[in-house]
KOLTIPA-897818 format. One record per residue (C-alpha): residue number from 0; residue in three letters; x, y, z. Coordinates in Angstrom, 2 decimals. Example, Ala and Ser with C-alpha at 12.3 -4.5 7.8 and 13.67 -1.06 7.14 Angstrom:
% KOLTIPA-897818
R,0,ALA,12.30,-4.50,7.80
R,1,SER,13.67,-1.06,7.14
END
This chain:
% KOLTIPA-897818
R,0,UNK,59.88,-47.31,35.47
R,1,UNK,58.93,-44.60,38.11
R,2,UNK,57.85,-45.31,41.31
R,3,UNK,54.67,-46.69,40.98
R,4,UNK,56.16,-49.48,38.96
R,5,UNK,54.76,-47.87,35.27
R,6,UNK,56.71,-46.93,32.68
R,7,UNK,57.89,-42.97,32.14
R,8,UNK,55.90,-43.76,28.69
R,9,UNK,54.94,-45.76,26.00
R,10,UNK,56.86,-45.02,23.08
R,11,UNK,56.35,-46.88,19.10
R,12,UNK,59.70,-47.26,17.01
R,13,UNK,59.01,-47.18,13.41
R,14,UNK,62.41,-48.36,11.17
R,15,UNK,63.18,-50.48,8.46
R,16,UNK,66.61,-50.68,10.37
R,17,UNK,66.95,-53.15,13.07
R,18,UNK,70.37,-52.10,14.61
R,19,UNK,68.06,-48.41,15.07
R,20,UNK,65.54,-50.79,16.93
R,21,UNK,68.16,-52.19,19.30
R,22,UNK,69.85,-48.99,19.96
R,23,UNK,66.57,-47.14,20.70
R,24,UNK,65.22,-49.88,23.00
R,25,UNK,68.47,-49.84,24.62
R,26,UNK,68.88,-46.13,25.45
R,27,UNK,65.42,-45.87,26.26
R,28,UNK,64.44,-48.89,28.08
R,29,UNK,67.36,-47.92,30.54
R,30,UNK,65.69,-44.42,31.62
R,31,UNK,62.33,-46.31,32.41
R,32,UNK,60.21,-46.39,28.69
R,33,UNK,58.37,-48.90,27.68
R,34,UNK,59.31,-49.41,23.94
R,35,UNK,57.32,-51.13,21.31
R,36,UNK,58.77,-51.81,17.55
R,37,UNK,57.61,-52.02,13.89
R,38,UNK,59.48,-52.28,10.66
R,39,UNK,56.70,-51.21,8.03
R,40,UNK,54.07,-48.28,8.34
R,41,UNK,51.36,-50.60,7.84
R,42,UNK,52.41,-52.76,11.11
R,43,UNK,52.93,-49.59,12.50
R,44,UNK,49.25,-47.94,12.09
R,45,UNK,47.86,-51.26,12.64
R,46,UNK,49.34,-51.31,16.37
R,47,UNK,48.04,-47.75,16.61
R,48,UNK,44.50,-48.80,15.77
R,49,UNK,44.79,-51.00,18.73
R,50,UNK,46.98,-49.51,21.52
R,51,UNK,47.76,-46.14,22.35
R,52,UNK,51.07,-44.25,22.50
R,53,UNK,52.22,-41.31,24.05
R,54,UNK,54.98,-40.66,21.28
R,55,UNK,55.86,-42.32,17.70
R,56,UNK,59.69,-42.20,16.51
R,57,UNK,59.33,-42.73,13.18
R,58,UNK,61.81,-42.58,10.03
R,59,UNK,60.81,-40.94,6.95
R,60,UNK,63.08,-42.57,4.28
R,61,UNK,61.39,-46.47,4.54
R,62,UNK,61.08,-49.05,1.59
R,63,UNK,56.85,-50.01,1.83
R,64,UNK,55.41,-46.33,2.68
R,65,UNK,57.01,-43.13,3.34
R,66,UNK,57.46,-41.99,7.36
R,67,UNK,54.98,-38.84,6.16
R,68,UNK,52.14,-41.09,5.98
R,69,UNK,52.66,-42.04,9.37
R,70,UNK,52.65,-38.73,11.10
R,71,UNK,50.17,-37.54,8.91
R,72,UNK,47.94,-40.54,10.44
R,73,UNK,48.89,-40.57,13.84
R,74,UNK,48.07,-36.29,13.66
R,75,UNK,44.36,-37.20,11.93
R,76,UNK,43.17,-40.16,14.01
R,77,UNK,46.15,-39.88,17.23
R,78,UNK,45.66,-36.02,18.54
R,79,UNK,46.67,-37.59,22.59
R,80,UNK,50.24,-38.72,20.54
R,81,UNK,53.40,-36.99,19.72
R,82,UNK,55.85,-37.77,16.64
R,83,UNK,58.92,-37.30,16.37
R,84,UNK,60.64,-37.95,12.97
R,85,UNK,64.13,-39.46,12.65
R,86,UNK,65.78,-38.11,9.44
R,87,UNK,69.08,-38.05,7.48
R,88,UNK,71.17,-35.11,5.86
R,89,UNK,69.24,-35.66,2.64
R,90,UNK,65.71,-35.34,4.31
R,91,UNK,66.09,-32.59,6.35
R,92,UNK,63.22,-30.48,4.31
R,93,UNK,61.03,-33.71,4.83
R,94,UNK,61.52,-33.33,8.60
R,95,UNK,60.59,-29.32,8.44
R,96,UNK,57.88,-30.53,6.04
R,97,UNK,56.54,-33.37,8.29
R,98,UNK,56.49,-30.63,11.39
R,99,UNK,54.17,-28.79,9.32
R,100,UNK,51.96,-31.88,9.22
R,101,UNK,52.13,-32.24,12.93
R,102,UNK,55.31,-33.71,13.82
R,103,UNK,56.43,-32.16,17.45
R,104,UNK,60.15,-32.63,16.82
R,105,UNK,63.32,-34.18,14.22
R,106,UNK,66.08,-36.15,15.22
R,107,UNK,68.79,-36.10,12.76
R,108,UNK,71.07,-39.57,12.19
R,109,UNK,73.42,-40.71,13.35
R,110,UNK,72.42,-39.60,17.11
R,111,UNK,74.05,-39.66,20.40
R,112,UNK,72.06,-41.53,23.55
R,113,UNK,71.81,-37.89,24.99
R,114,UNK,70.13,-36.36,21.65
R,115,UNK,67.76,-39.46,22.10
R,116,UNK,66.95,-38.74,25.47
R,117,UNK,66.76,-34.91,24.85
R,118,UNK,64.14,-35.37,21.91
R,119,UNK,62.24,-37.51,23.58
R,120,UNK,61.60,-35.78,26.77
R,121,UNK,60.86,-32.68,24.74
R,122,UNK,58.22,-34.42,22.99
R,123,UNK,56.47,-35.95,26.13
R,124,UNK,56.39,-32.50,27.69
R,125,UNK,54.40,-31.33,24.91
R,126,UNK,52.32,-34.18,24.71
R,127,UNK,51.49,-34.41,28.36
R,128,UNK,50.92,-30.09,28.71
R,129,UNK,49.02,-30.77,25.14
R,130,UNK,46.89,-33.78,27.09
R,131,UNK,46.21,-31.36,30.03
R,132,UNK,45.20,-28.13,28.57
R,133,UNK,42.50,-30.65,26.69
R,134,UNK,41.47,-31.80,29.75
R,135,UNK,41.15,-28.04,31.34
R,136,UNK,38.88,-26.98,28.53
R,137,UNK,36.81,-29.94,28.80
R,138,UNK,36.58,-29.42,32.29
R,139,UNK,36.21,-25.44,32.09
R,140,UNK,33.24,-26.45,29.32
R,141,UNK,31.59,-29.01,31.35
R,142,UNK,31.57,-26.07,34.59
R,143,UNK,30.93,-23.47,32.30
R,144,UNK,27.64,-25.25,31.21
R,145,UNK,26.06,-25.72,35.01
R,146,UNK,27.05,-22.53,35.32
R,147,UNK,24.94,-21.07,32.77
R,148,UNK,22.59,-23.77,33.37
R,149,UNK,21.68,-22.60,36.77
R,150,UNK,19.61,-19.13,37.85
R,151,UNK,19.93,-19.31,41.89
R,152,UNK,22.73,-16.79,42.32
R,153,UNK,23.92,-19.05,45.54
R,154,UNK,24.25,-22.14,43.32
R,155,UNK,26.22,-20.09,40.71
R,156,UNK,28.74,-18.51,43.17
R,157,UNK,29.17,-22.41,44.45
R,158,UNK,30.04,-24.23,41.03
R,159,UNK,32.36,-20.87,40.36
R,160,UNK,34.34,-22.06,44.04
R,161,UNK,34.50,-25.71,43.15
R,162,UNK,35.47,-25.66,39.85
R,163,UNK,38.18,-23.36,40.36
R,164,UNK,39.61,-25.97,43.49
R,165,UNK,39.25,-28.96,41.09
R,166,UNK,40.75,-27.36,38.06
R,167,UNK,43.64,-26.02,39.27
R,168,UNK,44.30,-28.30,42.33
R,169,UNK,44.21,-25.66,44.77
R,170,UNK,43.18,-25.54,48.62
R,171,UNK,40.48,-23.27,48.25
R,172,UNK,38.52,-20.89,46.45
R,173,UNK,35.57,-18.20,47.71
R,174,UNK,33.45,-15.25,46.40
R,175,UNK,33.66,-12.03,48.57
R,176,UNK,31.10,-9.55,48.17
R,177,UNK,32.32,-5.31,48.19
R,178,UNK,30.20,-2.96,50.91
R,179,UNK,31.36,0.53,49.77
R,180,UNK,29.51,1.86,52.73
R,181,UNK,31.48,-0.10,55.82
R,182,UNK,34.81,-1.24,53.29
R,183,UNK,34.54,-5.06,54.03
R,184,UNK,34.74,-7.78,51.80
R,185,UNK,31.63,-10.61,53.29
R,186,UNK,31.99,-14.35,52.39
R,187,UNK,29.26,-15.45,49.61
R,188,UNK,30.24,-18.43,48.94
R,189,UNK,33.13,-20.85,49.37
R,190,UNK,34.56,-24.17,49.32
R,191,UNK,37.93,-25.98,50.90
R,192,UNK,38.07,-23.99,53.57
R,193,UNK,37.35,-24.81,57.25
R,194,UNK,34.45,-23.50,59.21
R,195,UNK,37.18,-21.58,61.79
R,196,UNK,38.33,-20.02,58.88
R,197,UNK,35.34,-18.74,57.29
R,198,UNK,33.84,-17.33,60.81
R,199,UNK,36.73,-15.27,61.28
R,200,UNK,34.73,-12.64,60.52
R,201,UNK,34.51,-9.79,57.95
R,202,UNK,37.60,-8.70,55.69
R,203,UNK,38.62,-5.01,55.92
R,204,UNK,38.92,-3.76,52.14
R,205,UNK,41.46,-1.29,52.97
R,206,UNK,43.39,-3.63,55.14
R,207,UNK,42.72,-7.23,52.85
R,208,UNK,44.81,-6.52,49.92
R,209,UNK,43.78,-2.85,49.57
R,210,UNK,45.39,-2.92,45.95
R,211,UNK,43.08,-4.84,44.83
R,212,UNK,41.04,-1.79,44.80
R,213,UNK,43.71,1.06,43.91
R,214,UNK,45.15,-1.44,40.65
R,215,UNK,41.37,-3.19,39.51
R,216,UNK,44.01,-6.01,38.41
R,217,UNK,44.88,-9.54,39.85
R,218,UNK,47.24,-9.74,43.10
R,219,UNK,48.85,-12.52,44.54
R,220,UNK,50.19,-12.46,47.79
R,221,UNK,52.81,-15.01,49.23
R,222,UNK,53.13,-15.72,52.87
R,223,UNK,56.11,-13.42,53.59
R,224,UNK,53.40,-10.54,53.24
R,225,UNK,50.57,-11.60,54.81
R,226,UNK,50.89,-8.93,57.60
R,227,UNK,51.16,-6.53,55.86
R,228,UNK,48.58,-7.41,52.95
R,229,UNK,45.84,-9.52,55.22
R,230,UNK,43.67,-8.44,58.03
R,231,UNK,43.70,-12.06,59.52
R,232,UNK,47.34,-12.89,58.96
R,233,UNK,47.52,-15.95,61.33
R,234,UNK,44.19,-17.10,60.42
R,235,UNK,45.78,-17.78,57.12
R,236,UNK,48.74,-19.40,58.32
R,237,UNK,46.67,-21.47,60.76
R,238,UNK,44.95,-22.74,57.91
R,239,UNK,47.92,-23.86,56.01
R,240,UNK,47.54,-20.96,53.25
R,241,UNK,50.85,-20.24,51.70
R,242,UNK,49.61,-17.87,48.68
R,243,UNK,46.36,-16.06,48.00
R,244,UNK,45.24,-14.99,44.13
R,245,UNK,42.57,-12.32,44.46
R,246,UNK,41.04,-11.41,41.45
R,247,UNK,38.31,-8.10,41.26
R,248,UNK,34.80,-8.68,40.42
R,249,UNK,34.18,-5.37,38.44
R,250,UNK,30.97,-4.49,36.46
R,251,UNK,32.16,-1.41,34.60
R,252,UNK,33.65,0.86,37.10
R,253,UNK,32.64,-0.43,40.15
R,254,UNK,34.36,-3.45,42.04
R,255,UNK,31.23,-5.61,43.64
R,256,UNK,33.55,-8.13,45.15
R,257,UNK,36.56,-10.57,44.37
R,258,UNK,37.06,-14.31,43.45
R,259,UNK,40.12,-15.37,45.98
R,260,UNK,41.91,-18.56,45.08
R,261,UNK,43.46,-20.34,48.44
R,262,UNK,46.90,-22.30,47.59
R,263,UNK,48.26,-24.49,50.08
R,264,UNK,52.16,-24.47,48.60
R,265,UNK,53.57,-21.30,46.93
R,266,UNK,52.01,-21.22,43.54
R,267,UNK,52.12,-18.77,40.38
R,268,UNK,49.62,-18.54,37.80
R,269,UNK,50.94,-18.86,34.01
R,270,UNK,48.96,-16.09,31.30
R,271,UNK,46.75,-19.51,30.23
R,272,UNK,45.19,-20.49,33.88
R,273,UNK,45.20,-16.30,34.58
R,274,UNK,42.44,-16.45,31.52
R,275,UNK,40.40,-18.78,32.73
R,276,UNK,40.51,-17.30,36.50
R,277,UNK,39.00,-14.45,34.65
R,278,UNK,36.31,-16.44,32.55
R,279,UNK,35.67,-17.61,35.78
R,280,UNK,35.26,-14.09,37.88
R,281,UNK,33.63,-12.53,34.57
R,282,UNK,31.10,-15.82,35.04
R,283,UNK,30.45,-14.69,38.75
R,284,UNK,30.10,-10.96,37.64
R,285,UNK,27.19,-12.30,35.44
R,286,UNK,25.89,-13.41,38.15
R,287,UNK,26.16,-11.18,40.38
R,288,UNK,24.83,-8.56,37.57
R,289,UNK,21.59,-10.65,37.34
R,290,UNK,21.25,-10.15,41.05
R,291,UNK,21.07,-6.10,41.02
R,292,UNK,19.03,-6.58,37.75
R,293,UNK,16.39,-9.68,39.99
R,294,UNK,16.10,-6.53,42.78
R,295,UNK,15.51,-3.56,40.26
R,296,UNK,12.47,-5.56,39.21
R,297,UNK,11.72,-6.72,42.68
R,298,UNK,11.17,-2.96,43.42
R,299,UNK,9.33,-2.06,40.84
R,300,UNK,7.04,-4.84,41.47
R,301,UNK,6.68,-3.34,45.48
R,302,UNK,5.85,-0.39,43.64
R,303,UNK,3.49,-1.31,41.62
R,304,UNK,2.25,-3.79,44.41
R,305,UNK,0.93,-0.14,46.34
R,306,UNK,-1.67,1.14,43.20
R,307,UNK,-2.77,-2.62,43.62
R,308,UNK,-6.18,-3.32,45.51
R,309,UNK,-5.54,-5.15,48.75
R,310,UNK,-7.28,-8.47,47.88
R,311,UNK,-5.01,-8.79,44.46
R,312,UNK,-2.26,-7.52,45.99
R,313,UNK,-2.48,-9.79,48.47
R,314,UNK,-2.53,-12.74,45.81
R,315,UNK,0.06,-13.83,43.71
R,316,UNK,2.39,-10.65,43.31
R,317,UNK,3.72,-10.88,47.11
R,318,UNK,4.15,-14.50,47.40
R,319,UNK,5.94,-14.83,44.34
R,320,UNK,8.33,-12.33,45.95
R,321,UNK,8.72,-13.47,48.90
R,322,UNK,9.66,-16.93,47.19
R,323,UNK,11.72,-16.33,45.06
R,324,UNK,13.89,-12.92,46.33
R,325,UNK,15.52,-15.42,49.17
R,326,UNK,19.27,-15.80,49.23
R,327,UNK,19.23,-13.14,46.45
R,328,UNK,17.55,-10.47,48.32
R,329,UNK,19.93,-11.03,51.01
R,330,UNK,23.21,-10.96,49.01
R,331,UNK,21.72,-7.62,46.85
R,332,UNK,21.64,-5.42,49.91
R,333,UNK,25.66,-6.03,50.62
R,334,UNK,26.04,-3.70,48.11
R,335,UNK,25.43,-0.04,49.08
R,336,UNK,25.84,2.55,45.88
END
């Protein structure tokens, strides 16, 4: 059991031997599993219609129904469980075999308590990172969707900062947006951080992790470099920031901002969650994109808006505008080209 009183997992046994039972419960029950046994395949898949498991042990060489069937089941109608196959000398090429149909590991008999206990938390690692990368790209989907689903720039920019904090359990997230002509970086949009922190006024680009801008590629920054790599140094560390991810927002050549991912403890990014950080800044390039593209046809509207007669142009044209430009309008002209 672990703290909380649960068991480290649920594990089936499947063996025509009952001496395998008895030492399996007994090495395992002792490091906190919850073990669970059946003697046929049939009694076996019949439990797993009804109860879930985080891993199978399972034989291949049994009287009623070969092991295969029951990895082959457990991989077709079990995806959130992990098998592991016990096997002797003779069925060694039925364990590679059965790996092929989705077994995670083989345990080879006679085994030692230790080669138990090494298998097995082998196989729950997989399972459990298998479990969560499902549950990031369900999650990433489900954002991904009200992301697309949604035109208001400000709305966009939001879900990009919130579903970044929730997916990767992180302090903080926020969109900065790039003005070439005075080198700050201005908050857009943001979420987990105080109020303090957000009014500390505008980043300096060349002083804010100016190699953001020299390298156009991630940078992380732990604590131990704040002064040199932040312009509000104890700002940060006053808001319990240990590590900052910045990540460039770049349409073609130009950087129009960055997506800056607050941690709280010192944390690295593996090359999986570093792809979706960047599904996630490509999303609020899109967005940001759309912007420039919403003001191009703002002006040429104004333009057009002057050949207009004065009691059309006083109609329709302008008030749509002046409606719908808001937040956008505002956020456009941080840019300077």
């Amino acid at each position: 059991m672990n703290a909380t009183g649960k068991p480290k997992a649920t594990i089936l046994v499947i063996d025509d031997e009952q001496i395998i039972h008895e030492s399996v419960r007994r090495i395992l029950e002792e490091e906190g599993y919850m073990i669970e046994s059946a003697m046929r395949v049939d009694q076996a898949l019949d439990r797993l219609s009804k109860q879930s498991y985080d891993i199978v042990l399972t034989d291949l060489m049994m009287p009623d129904r070969n092991g295969m069937e029951a990895v082959d089941a457990v991989a077709r109608d079990h995806p959130n469980t992990g098998v592991v196959v016990f096997t002797g000398f003779a069925t060694v090429d039925s364990a590679v075999e059965s790996m092929k149909l989705g077994a995670l590991d083989y345990l080879p008999k006679p085994f030692t308590p230790d080669e138990l206990l090494e298998v097995t938390a082998r196989a729950l690692e997989k399972v459990r990172k298998k479990r969560h990368d499902k549950e990031i790209e369900r999650l990433y989907s489900d954002a991904e969707k009200a992301i697309k689903s949604s035109l208001d720039l400000q709305e966009v920019l939001r879900l990009i900062c919130t579903s970044v904090v929730g997916l990767f359990k992180v302090k903080g997230a926020s969109v900065l947006i790039h003005k070439k002509k005075d080198q700050t970086l201005e908050m857009a949009s943001h979420y987990g951080l105080s109020d303090e922190y957000v009014r500390k006024g505008a980043l300096n680009s060349q002083k804010s992790v100016s190699e953001i801008f020299q390298s156009e590629e991630p940078v992380l920054i732990e604590e131990a470099d704040f002064d040199s790599s932040l312009h509000y140094p104890e700002n940060a560390r006053g808001e319990g920031i240990v590590s900052i991810l910045s990540i460039p927002l770049k349409l073609d050549e130009t950087i129009l901002g960055v997506l800056r991912i607050y941690s709280a403890e010192k944390r690295t990014f593996d090359e999986e969650e570093m792809g979706l950080l960047m599904k996630f800044a490509d999303q609020g390039v899109r967005a940001l994109e759309n912007a420039i593209a919403y003001e191009s046809v703002r002006k040429d509207i104004d333009g057009l808006k002057k050949n207009i007669p004065v009691p059309v142009a006083g109609r329709s044209p302008e008030l749509r505008v002046k409606n719908e430009v808001g937040w956008v309008n505002e956020i456009f002209h941080k840019f300077e080209k």
